[in-house]
C-alpha positions, 0 to 999 in steps of 0.5 A, spaced: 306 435 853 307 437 846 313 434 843 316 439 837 320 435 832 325 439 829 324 438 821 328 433 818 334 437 813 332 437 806 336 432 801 334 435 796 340 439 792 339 447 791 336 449 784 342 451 780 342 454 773 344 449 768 350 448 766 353 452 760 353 447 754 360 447 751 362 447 744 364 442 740 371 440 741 375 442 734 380 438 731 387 440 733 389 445 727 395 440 725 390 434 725 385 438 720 391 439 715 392 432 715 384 431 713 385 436 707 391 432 705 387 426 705 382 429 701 386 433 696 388 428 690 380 427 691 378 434 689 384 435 684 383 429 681 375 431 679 377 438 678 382 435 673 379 431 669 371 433 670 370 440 672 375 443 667 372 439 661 365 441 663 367 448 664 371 448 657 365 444 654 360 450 656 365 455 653 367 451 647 359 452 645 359 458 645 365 460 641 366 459 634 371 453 635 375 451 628 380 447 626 385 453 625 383 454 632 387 449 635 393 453 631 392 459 632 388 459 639 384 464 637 376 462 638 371 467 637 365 468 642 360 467 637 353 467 642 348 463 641 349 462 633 352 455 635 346 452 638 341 456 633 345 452 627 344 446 631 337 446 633 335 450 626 338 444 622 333 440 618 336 433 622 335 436 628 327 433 630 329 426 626 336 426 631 331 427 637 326 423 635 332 417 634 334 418 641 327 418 644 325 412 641 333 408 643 333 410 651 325 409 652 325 401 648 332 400 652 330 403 658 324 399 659 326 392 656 332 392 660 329 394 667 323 389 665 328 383 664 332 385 669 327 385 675 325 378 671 331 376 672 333 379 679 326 376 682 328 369 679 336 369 682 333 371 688 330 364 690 336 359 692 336 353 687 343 349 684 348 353 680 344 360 682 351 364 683 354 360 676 349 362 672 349 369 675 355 370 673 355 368 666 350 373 665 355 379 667 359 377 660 355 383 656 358 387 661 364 386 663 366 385 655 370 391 651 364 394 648 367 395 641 368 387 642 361 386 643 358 391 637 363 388 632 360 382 633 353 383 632 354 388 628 357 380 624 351 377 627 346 381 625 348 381 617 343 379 612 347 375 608 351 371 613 349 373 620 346 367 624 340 371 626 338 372 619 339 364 619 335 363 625 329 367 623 329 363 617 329 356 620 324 358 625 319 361 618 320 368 622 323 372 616 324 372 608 328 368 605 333 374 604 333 376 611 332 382 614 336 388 613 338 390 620 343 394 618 341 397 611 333 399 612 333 406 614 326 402 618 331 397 622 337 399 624 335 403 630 332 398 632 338 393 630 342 398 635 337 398 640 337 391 641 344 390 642 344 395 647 339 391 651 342 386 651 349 390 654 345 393 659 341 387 662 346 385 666 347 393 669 339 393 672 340 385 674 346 387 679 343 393 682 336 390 683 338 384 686 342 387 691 336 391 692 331 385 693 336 382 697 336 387 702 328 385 703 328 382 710 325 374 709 320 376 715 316 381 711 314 376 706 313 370 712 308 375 715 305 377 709 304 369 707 300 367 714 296 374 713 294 370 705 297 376 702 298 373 693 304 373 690 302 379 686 300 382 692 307 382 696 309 384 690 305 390 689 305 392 697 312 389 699 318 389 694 316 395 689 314 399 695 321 398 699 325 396 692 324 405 691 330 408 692 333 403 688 329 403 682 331 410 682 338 409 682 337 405 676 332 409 672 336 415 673 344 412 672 340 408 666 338 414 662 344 418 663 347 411 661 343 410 655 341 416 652 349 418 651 351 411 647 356 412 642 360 407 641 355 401 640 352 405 634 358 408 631 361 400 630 354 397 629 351 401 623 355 408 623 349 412 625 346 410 617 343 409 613 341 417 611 342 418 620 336 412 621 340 411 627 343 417 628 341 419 636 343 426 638 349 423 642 352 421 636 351 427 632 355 431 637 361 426 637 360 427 628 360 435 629 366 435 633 371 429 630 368 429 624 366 435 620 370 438 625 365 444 627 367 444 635 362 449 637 356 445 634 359 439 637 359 442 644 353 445 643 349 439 642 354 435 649 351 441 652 344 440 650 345 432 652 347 434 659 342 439 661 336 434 658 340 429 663 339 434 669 333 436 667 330 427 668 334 426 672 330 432 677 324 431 674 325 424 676 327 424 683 322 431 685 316 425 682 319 419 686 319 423 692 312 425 691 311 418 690 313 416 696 310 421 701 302 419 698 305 412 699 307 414 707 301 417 708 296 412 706 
């Protein structure tokens, strides 16, 4: 006789449509208050002191701002007459020539010295972090202070550069000029300035390296990889983001120098270490051509953001050939 087995219920739960997908939680109004609160020194304190002296730089460069101005209030928009004076002036292409030669020597030096040196504190050895620090006295010094006395250093007369050179039968017997030769002085300039910013590229670029995990370049030795090449293929490559933040910081830093060349030779002789930075300072506080002054700080400002895009926009092209090799 057939046996008829009656089917077993199914367990399986019946298809339901899935469940509607809730919204995010807001934050009660009051905590939202709160939060703002947190944040509004912030703004004002950036509205205050940043977003209202680039604003009024802006304006400024396109008014005729004079000393009469600051009495009486009254500053007339004047277009772009500011800015033709400016770029029309006979200085003008020296000033632009001055500044390239300073931010790209600087630049290049400090960066070369700087990863030097960071790729040599990264290693342990006795006295690592003492000397370390000895090296960040260039910029933890007042600028002024360290400007007057190389400005002291450099003399020719009684510098001990001069007399150091001399011993060493590297210059003549009267010295160098380095800060009356319109053929020196900007390079007398340059050279303090290196030497203030060694310290900004070796801290940064030893932070970057020290973030490099060990395993890499443990794996990269038994692989037989040289040392240039766990340079080349390891530490440029990962050190990226950093050398940016370095290249770009360093250039808005550099090519806005003023004090270092205002104390060291005063932007003489006849502008020789004049750069644009300094002869915006000298419009405005000097000869007291407001506009003018303006106009060339706009002009600083918009060939930052300018490198600064240029830069980054090539830093990430660089970084997407090296992801698709």
């Amino acid at each position: 006789m057939t046996q008829l087995h009656a089917a077993a219920p199914s367990t399986a739960p019946p298809d339901r449509p899935p469940a509607p997908r809730r919204p995010p939680a807001r934050a009660p109004r009051g905590d939202r208050l709160v939060q703002w609160l947190f944040v509004a020194p912030a703004v004002v304190y950036l509205l205050a002191f940043f977003g209202y002296p680039v604003v009024q730089n802006l304006v400024t460069g396109f008014q005729d701002y004079d000393t009469s101005s600051l009495y009486t209030g009254d500053a007339p928009f004047n277009g772009l007459h500011n800015y033709a004076e400016v770029l029309t002036s006979g200085r003008f292409g020296k000033l632009v020539l001055n500044t390239a030669v300073f931010t790209v020597v600087s630049m290049v030096a400090q960066f070369a010295i700087g990863f030097a040196l960071a790729l040599f504190f990264v290693r342990r050895f006795p006295l690592n972090g003492l000397v370390r620090s000895l090296l960040l006295l260039p910029w933890l010094v007042p600028m002024v202070a360290s400007a007057t006395v190389w400005r002291w250093m450099l003399d020719q007369d009684n510098g001990v550069v001069n007399r150091v050179l001399e011993a060493a039968h590297l210059a003549p017997s009267g010295g160098v000029p380095w800060l009356s030769s319109v053929h020196v002085s900007l390079y007398a300039v340059t050279l303090v300035n290196i030497w203030v910013g060694i310290p900004f590229n070796l801290v940064i670029l030893y932070s970057g390296l020290k973030e490099i995990p060990t395993e890499v370049y443990e794996a990269a030795a038994l692989d037989g990889v040289s040392g240039f090449g766990r340079l080349r293929h390891i530490t440029w490559p990962l050190l990226r983001p950093v050398v940016t933040v370095v290249v770009v910081l360093g250039f808005i830093y550099t090519v806005k120098v003023i004090d270092i060349i205002l104390v060291v030779t005063g932007g003489g002789p006849a502008d020789a270490s004049s750069t644009l930075a300094v002869d915006a300072y000298q419009l405005s506080f000097k000869t007291f051509f407001f506009g003018q002054g303006a106009a060339m700080g706009n002009i600083l400002i918009l060939v930052s953001l300018v490198f600064a895009a240029v830069h980054l926009r090539l830093n990430r092209a660089a970084g997407l050939q090296e992801d698709a090799k």
